[in-house]
SEFIZA-3560 file (N, C-alpha, C; in Angstrom, 3 decimals):
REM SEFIZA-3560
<numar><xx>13.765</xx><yy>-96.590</yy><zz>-46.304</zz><atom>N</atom></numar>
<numar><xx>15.123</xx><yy>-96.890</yy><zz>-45.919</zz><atom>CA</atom></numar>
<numar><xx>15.496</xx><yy>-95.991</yy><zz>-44.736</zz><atom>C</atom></numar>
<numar><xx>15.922</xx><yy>-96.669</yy><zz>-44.237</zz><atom>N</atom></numar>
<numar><xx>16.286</xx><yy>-95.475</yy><zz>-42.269</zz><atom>CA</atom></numar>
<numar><xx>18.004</xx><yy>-95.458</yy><zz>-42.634</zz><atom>C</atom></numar>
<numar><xx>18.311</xx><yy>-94.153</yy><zz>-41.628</zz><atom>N</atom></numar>
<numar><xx>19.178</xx><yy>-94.154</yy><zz>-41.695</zz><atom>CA</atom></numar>
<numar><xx>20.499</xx><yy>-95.080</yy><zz>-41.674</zz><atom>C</atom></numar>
<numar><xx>19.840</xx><yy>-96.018</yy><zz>-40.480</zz><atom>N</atom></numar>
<numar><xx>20.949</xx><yy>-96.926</yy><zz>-40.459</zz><atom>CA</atom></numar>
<numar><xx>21.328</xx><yy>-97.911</yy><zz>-41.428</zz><atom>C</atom></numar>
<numar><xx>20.722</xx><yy>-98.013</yy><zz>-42.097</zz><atom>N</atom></numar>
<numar><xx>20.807</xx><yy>-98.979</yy><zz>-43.442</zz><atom>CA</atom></numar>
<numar><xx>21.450</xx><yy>-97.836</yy><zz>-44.121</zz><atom>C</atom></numar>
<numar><xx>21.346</xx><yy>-97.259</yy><zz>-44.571</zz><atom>N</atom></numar>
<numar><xx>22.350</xx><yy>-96.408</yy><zz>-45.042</zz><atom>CA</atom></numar>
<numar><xx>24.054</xx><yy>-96.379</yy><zz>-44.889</zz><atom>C</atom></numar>
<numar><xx>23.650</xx><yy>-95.897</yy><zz>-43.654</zz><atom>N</atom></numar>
<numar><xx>25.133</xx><yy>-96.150</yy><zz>-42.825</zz><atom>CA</atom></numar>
<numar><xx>25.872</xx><yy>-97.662</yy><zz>-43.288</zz><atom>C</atom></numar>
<numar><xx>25.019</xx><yy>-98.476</yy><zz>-42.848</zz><atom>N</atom></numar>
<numar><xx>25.864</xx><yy>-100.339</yy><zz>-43.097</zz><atom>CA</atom></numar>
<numar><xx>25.919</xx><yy>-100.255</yy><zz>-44.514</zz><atom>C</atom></numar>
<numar><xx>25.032</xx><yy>-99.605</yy><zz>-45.409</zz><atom>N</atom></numar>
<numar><xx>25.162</xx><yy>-99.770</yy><zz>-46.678</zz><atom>CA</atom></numar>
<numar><xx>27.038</xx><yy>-99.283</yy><zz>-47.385</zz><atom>C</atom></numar>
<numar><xx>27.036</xx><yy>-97.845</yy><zz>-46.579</zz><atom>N</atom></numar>
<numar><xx>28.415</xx><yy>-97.518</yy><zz>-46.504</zz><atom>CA</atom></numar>
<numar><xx>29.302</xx><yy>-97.743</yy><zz>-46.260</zz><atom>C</atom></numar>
<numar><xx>29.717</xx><yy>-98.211</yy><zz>-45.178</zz><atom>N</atom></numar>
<numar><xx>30.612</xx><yy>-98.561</yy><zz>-44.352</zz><atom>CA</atom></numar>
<numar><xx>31.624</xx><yy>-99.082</yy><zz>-45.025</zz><atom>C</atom></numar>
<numar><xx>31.536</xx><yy>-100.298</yy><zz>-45.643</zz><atom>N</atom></numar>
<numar><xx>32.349</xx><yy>-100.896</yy><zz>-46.375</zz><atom>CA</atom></numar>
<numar><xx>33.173</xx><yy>-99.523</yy><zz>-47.472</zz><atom>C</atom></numar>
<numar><xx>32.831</xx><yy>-98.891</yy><zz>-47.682</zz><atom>N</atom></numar>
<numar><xx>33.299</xx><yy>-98.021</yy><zz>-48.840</zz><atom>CA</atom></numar>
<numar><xx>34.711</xx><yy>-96.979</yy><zz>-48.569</zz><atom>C</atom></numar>
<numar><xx>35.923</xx><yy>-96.633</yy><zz>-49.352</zz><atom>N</atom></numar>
<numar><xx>37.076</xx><yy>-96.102</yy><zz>-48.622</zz><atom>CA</atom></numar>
<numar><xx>36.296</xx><yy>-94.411</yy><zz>-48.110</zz><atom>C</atom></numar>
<numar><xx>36.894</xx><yy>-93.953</yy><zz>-47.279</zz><atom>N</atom></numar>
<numar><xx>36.718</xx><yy>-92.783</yy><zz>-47.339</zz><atom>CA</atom></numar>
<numar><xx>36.677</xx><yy>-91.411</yy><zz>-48.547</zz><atom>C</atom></numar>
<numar><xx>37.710</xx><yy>-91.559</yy><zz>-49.210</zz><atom>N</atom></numar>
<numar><xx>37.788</xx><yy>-90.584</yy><zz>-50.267</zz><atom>CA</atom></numar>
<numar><xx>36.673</xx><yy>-90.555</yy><zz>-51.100</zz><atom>C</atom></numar>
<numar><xx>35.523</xx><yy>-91.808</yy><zz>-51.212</zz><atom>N</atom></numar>
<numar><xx>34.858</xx><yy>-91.679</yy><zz>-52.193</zz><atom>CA</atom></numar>
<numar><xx>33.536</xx><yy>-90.978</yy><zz>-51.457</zz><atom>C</atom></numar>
<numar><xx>33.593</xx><yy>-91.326</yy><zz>-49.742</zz><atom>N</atom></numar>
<numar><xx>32.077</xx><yy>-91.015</yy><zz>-49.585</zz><atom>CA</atom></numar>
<numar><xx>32.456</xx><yy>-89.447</yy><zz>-49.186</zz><atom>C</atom></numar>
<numar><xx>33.705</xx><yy>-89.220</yy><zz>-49.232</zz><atom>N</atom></numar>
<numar><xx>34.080</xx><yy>-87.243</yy><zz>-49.462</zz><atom>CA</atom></numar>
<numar><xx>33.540</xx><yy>-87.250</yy><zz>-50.676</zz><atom>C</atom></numar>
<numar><xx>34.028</xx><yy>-87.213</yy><zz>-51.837</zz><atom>N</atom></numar>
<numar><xx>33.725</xx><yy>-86.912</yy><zz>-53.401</zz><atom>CA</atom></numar>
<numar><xx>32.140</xx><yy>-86.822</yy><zz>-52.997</zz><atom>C</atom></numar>
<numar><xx>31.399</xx><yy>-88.365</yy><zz>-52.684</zz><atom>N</atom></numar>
<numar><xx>30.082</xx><yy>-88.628</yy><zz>-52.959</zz><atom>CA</atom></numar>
<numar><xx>29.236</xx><yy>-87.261</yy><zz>-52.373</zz><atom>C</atom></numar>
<numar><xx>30.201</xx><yy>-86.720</yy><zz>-50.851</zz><atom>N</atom></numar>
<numar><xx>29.012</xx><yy>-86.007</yy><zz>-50.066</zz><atom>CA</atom></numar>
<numar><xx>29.397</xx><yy>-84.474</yy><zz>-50.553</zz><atom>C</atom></numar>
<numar><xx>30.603</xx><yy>-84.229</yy><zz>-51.240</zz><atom>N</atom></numar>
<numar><xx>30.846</xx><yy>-82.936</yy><zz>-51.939</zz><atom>CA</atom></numar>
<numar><xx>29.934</xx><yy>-82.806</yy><zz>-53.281</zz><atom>C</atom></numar>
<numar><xx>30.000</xx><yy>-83.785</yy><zz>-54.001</zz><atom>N</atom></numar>
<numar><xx>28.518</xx><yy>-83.829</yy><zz>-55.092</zz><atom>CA</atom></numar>
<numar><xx>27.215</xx><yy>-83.886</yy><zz>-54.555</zz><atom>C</atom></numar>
<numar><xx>26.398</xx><yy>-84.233</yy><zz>-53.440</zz><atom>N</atom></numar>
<numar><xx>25.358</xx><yy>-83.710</yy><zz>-52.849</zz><atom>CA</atom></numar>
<numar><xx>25.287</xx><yy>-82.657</yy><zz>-52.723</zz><atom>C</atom></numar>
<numar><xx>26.395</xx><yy>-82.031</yy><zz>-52.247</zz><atom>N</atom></numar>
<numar><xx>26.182</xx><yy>-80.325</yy><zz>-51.578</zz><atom>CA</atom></numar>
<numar><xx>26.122</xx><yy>-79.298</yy><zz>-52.680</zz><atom>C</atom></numar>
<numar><xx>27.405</xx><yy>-79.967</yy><zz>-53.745</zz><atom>N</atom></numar>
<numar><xx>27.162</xx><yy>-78.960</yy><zz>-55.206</zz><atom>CA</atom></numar>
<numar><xx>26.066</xx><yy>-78.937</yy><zz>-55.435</zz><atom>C</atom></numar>
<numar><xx>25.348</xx><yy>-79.895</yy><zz>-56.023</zz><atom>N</atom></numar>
<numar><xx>24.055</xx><yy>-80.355</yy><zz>-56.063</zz><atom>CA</atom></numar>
<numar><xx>23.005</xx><yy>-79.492</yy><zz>-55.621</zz><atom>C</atom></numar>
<numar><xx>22.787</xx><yy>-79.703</yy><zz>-54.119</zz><atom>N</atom></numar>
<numar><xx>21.721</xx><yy>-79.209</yy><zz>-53.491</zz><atom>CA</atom></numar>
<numar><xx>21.729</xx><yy>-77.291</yy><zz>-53.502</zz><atom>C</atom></numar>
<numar><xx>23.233</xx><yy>-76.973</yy><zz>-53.779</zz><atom>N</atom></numar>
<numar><xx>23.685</xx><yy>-75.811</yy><zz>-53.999</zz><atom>CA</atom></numar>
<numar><xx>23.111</xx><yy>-75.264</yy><zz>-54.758</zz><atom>C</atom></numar>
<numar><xx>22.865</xx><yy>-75.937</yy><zz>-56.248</zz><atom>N</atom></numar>
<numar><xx>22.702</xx><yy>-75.568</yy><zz>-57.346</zz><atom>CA</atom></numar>
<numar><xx>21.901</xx><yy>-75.156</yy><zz>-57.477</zz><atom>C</atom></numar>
<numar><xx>20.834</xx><yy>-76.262</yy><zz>-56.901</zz><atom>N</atom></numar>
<numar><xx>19.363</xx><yy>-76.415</yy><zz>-57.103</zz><atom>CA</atom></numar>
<numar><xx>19.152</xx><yy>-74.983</yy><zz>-56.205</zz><atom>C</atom></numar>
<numar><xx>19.521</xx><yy>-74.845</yy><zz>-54.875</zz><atom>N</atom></numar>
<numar><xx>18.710</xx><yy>-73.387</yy><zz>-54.183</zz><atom>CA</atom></numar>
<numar><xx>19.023</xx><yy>-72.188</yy><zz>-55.040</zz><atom>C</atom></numar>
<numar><xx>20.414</xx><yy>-72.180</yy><zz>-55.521</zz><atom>N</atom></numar>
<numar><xx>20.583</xx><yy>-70.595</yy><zz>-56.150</zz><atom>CA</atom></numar>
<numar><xx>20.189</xx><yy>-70.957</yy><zz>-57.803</zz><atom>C</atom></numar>
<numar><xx>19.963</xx><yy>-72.032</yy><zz>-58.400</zz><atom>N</atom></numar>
<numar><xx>18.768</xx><yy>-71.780</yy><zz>-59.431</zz><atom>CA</atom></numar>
<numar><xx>16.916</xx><yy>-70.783</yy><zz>-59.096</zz><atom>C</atom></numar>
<numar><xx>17.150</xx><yy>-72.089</yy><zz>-57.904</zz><atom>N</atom></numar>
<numar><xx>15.492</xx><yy>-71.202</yy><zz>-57.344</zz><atom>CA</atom></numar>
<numar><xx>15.603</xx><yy>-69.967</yy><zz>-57.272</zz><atom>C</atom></numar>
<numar><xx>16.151</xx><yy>-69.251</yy><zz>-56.392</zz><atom>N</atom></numar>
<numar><xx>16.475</xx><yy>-67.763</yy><zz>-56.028</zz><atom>CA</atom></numar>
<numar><xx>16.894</xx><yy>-66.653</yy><zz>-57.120</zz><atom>C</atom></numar>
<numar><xx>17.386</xx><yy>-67.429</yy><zz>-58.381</zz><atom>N</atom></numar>
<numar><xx>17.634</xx><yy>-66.690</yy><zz>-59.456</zz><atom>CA</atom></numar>
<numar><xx>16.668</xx><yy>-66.608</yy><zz>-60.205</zz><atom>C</atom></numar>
<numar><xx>16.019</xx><yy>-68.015</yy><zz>-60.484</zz><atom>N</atom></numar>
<numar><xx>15.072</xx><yy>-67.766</yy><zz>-61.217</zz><atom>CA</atom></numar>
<numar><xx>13.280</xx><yy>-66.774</yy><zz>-60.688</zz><atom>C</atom></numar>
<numar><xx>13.338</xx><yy>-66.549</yy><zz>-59.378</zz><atom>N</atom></numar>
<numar><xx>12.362</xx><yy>-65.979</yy><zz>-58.420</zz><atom>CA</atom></numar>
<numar><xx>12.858</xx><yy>-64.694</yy><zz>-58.710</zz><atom>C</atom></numar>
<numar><xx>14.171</xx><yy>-64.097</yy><zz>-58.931</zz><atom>N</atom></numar>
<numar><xx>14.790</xx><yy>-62.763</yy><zz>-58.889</zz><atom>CA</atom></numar>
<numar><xx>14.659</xx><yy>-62.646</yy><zz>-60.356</zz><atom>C</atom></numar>
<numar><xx>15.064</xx><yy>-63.264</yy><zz>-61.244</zz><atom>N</atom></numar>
<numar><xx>14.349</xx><yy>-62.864</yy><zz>-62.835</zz><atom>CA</atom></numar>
<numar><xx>13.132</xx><yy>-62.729</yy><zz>-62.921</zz><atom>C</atom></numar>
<numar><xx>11.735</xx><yy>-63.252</yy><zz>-61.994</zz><atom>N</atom></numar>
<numar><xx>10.733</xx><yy>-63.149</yy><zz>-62.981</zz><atom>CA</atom></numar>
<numar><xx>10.320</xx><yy>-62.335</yy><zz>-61.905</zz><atom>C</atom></numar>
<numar><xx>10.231</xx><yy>-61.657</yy><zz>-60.826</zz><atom>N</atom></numar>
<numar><xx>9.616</xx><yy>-60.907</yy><zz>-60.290</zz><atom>CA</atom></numar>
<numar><xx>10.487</xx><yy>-59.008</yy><zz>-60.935</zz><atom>C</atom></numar>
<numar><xx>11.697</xx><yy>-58.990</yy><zz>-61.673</zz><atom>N</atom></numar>
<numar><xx>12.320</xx><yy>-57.912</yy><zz>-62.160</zz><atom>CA</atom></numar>
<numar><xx>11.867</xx><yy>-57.764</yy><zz>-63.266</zz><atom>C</atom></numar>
<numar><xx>11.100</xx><yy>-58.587</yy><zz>-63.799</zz><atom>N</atom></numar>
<numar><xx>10.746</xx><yy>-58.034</yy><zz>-65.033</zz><atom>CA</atom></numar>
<numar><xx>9.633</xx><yy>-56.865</yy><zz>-64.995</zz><atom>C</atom></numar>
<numar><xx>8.855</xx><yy>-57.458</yy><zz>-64.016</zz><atom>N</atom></numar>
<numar><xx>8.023</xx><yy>-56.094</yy><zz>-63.450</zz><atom>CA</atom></numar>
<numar><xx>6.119</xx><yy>-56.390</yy><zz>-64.990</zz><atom>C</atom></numar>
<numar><xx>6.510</xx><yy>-57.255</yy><zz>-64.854</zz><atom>N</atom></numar>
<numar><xx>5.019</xx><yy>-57.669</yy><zz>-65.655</zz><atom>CA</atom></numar>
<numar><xx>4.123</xx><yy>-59.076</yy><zz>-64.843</zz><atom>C</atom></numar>
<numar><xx>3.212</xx><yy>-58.855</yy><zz>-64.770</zz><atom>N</atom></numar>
<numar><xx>2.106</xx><yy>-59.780</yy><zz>-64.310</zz><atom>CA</atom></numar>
<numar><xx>1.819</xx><yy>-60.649</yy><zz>-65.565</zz><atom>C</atom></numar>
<numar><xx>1.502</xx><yy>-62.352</yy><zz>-64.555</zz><atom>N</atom></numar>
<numar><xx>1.121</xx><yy>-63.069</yy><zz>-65.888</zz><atom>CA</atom></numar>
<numar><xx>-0.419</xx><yy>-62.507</yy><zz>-66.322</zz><atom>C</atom></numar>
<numar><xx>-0.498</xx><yy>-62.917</yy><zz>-68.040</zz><atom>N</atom></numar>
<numar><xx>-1.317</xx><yy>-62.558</yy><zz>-69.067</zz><atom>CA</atom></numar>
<numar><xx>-1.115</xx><yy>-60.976</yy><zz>-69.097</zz><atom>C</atom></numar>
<numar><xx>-0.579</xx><yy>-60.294</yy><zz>-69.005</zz><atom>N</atom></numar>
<numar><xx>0.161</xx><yy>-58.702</yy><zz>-69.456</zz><atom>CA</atom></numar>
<numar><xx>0.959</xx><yy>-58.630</yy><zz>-70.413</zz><atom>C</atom></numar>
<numar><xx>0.746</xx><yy>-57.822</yy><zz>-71.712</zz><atom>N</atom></numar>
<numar><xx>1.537</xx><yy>-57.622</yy><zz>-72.415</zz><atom>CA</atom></numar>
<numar><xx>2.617</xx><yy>-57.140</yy><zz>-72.123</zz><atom>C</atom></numar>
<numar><xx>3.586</xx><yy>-57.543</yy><zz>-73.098</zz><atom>N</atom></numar>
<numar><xx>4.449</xx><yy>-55.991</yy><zz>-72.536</zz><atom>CA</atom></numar>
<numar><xx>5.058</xx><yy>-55.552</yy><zz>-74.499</zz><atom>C</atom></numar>
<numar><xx>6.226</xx><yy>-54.676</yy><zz>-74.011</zz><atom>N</atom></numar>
<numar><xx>6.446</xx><yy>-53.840</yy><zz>-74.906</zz><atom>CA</atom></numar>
<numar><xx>7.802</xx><yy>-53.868</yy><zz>-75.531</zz><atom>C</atom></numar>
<numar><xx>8.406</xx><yy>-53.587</yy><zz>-77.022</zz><atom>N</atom></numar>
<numar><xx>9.691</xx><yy>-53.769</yy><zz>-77.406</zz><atom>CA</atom></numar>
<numar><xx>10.390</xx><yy>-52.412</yy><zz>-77.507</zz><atom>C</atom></numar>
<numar><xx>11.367</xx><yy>-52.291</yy><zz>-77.129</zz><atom>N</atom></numar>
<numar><xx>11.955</xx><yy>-51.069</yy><zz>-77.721</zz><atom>CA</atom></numar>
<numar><xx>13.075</xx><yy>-51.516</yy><zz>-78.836</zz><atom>C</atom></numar>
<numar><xx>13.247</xx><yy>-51.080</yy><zz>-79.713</zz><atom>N</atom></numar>
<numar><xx>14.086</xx><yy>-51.191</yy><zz>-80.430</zz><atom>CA</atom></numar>
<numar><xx>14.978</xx><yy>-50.372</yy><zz>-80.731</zz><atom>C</atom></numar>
<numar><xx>16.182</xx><yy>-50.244</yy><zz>-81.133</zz><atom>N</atom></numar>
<numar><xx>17.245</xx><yy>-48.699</yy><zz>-81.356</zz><atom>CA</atom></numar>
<numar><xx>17.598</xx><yy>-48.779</yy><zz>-82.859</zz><atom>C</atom></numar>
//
């Protein structure tokens, strides 16, 4: 599908919805990068290599 089919696909549609539509892409795509980046920042802080045990402390 090329862009322009896209576009004609739209066109017809009011404005307010293809705001809503393109503000839910961006949440979206939002989400998805600072999932990645969080989840890359949790597993490199744990500070263990895969197949490494690790250890419990308990109080």
């Amino acid at each position: 599908m090329k862009a322009v089919d896209i576009l004609e696909w739209v066109m017809g549609w009011p404005w307010p919805i293809l705001l809503v539509f393109g503000a839910l892409m961006a949440w979206g795509a939002a989400r998805v990068i600072t999932w990645d980046v969080r989840y890359r920042f949790e597993e490199q802080s744990s500070g263990l290599t895969p197949g490494q045990k690790g250890t419990c402390e308990c109080e």
